[in-house]
N, C-alpha and C positions, 0 to 999 in steps of 0.2 A: 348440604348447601354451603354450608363454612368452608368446607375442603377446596369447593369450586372459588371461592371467593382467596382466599392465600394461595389459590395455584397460580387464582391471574396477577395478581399481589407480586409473587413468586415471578412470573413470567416478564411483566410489565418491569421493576428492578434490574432482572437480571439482564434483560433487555438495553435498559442505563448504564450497566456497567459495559457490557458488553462494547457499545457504540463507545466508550469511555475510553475506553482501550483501544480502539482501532481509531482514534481520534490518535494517541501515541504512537502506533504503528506506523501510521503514514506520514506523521511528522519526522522523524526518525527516516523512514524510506526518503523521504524529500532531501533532506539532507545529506544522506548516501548519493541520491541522484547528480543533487548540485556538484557535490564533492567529485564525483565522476568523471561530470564536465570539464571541471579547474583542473583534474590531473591530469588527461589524456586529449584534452581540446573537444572538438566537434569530429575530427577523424576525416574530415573530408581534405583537410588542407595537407597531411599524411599519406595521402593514399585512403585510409582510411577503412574499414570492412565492406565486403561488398557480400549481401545478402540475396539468397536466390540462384539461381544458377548462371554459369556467365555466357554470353551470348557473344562466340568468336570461336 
């Protein structure tokens, strides 16, 4: 019965760290993204990518 009780212990913490972590993940990604933005614009005003196949 102990074992049961620090597994969920165990599980419920690592659980807190985990989401801990991907709290700095995405923050970090966000700011890659922004930073993206400022260097290379929106792309449209460029030409810009064109995704998909092209139809012509």
């Amino acid at each position: 019965m102990l074992w049961i009780l620090l597994l969920l212990i165990l599980a419920l913490f690592g659980f807190g760290f985990t989401m801990q972590i991907l709290w700095y993940v995405a923050g970090v990604l966000l700011v890659v993204w922004i930073a993206g933005f400022a260097m290379r614009g929106r792309g449209s005003s460029r030409g810009g990518r064109r995704y998909g196949r092209s139809r012509g």
